[in-house]
Z-matrix of the N, CA and C atoms (Angstrom, degrees):
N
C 1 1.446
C 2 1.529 1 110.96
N 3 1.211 2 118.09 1 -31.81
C 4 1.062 3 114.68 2 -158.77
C 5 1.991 4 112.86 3 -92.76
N 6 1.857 5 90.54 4 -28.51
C 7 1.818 6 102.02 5 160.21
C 8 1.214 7 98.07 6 -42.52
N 9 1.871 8 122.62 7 -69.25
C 10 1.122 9 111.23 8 -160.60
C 11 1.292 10 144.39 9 -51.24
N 12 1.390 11 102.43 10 -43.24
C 13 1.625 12 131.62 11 153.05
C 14 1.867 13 96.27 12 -28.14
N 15 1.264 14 106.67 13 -69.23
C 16 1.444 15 111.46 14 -153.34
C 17 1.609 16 94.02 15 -64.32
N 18 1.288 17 119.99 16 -42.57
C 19 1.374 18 106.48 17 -159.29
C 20 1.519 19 110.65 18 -64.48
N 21 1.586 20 117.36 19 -59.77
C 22 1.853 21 128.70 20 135.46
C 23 1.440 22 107.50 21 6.97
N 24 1.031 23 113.69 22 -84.59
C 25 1.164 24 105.59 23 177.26
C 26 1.752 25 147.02 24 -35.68
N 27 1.998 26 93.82 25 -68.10
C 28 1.647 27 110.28 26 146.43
C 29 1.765 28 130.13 27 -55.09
N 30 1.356 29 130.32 28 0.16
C 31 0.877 30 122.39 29 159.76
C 32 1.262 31 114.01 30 -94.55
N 33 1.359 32 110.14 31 -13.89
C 34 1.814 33 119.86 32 -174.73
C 35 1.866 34 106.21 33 -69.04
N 36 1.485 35 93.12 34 -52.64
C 37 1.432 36 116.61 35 -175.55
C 38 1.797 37 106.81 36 -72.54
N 39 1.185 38 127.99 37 -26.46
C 40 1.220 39 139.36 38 -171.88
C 41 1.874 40 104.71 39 -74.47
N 42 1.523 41 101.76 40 -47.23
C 43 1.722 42 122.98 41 169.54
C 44 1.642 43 94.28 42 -24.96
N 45 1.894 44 81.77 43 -79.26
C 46 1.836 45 91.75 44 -150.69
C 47 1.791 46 107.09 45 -81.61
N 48 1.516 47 115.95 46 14.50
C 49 1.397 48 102.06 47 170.13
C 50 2.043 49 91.10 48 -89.47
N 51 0.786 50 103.71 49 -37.98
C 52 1.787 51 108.79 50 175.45
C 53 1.353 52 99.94 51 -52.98
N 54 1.385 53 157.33 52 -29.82
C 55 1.024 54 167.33 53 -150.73
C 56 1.703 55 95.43 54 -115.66
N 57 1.296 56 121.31 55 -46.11
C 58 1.571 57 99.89 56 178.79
C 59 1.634 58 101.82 57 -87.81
N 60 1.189 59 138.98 58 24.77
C 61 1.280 60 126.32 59 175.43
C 62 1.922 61 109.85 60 -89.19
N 63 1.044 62 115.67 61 -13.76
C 64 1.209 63 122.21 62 176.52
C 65 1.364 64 101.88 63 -71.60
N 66 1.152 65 80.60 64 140.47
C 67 1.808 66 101.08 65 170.34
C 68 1.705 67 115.39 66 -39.46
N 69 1.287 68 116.83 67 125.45
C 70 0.966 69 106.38 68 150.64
C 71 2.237 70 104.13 69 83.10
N 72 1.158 71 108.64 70 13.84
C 73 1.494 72 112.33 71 -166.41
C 74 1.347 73 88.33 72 -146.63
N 75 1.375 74 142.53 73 12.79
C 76 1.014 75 128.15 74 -155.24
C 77 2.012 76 114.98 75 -89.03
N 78 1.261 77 103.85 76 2.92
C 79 1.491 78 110.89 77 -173.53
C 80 1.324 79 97.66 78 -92.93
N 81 1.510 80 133.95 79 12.63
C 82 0.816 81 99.89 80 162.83
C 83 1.526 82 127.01 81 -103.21
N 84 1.617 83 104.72 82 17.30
C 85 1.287 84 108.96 83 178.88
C 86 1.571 85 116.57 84 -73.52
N 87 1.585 86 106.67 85 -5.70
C 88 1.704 87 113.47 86 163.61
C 89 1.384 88 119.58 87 -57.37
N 90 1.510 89 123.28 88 -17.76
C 91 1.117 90 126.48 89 -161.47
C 92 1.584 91 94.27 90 -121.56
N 93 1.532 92 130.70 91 -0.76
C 94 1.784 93 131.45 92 147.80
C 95 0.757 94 114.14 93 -96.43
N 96 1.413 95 145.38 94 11.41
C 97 1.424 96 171.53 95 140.83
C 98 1.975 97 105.63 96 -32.15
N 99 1.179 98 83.87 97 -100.20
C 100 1.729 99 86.37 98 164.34
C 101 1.546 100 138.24 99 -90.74
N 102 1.232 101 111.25 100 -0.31
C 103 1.768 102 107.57 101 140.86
C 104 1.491 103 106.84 102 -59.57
N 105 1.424 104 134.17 103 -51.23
C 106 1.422 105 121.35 104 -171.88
C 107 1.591 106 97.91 105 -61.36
N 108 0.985 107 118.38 106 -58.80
C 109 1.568 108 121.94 107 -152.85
C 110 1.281 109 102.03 108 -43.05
N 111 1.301 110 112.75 109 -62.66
C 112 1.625 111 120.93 110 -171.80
C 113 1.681 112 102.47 111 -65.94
N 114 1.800 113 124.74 112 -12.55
C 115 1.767 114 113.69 113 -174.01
C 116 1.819 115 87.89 114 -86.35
N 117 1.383 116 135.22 115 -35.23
C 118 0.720 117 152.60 116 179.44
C 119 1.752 118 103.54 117 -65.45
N 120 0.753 119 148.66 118 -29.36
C 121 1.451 120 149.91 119 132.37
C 122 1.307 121 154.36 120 -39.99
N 123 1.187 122 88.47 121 -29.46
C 124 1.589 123 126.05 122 170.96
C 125 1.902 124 108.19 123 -91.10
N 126 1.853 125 97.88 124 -43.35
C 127 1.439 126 94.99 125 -160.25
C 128 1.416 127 80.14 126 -82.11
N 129 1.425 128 163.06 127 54.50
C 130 1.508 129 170.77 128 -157.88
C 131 1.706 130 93.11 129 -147.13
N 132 1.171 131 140.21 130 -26.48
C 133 1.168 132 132.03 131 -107.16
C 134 1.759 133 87.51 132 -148.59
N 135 1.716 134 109.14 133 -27.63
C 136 1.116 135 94.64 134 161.62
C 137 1.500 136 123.60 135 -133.66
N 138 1.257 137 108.22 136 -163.66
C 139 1.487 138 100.25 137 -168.81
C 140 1.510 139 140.22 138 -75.80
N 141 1.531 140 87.71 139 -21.77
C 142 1.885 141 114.80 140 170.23
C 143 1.715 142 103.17 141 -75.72
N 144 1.414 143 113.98 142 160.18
C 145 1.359 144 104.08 143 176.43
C 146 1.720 145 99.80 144 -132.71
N 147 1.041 146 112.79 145 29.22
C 148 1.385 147 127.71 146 169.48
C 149 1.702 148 96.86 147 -69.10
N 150 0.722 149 150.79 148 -76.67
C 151 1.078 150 152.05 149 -157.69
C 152 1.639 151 110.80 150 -61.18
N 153 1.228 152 94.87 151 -57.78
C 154 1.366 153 87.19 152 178.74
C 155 1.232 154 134.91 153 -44.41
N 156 1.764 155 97.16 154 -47.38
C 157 1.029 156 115.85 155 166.38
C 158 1.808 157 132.69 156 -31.95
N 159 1.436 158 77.60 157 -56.40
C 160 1.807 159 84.43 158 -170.66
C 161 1.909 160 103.25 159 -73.68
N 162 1.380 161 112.54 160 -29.99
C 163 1.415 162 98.93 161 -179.12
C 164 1.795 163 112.78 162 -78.23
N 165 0.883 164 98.23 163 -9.68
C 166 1.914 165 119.46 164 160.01
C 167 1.605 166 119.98 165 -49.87
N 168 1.613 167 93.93 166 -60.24
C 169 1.326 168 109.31 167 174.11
C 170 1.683 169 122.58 168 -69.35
N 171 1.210 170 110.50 169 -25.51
C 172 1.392 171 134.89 170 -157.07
C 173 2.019 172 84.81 171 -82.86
N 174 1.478 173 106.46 172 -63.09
C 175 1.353 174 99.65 173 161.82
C 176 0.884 175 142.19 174 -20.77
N 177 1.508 176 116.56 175 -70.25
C 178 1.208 177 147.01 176 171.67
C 179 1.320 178 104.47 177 -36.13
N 180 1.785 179 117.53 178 -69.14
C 181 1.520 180 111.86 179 -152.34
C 182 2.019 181 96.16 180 -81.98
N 183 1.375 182 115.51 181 -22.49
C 184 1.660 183 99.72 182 168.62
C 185 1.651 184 111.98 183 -60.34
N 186 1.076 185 89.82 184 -32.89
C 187 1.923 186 83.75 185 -172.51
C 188 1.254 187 137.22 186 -64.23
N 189 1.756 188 95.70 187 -41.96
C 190 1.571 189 114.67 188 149.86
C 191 1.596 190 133.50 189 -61.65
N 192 0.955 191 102.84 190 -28.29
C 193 1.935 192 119.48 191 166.11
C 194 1.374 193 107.75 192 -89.10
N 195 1.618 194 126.07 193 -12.06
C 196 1.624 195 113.32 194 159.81
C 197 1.328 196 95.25 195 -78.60
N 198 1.614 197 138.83 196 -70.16
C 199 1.086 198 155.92 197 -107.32
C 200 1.960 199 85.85 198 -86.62
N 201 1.569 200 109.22 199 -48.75
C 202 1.432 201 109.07 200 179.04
C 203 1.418 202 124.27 201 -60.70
N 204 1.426 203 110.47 202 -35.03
C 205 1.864 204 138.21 203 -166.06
C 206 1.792 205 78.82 204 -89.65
N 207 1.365 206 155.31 205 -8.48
C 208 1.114 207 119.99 206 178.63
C 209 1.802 208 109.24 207 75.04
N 210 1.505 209 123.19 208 4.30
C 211 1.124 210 108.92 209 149.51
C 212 1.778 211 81.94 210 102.11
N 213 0.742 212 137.26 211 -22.33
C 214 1.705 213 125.37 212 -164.18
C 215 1.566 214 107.20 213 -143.98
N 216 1.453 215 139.26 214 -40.48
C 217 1.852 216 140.72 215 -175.61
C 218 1.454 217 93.46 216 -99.72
């Protein structure tokens, strides 16, 4: 139940990090930031690591699209 939860979640957060990859929209990956963290928390929580996984990744690619955008474009 709780993969599922997690995965639900990371596809939610996965949306709008795809949504801050555009030019110029990119702050809003502050706000897929901690939807992952907490889907990534949950997917800790159970026994599959599918979930985690992907809200892992979801991390990953906001962080690198802040870190490139300078944190704000």
């Amino acid at each position: 139940m709780f993969n599922l939860l997690s995965i639900l979640i990371g596809i939610v957060a996965f949306v709008i990090a795809l949504a801050g990859l555009i030019p110029l929209v990119g702050i809003v990956n502050w706000i897929a930031l901690p939807i992952a963290f907490i889907g990534m928390g949950i997917g800790f929580l159970s026994e599959n690591k599918t979930g985690r996984n992907l809200n892992i990744l979801v991390l990953i690619v906001a962080m690198v699209r802040l870190m490139l955008g300078g944190g704000i474009l």
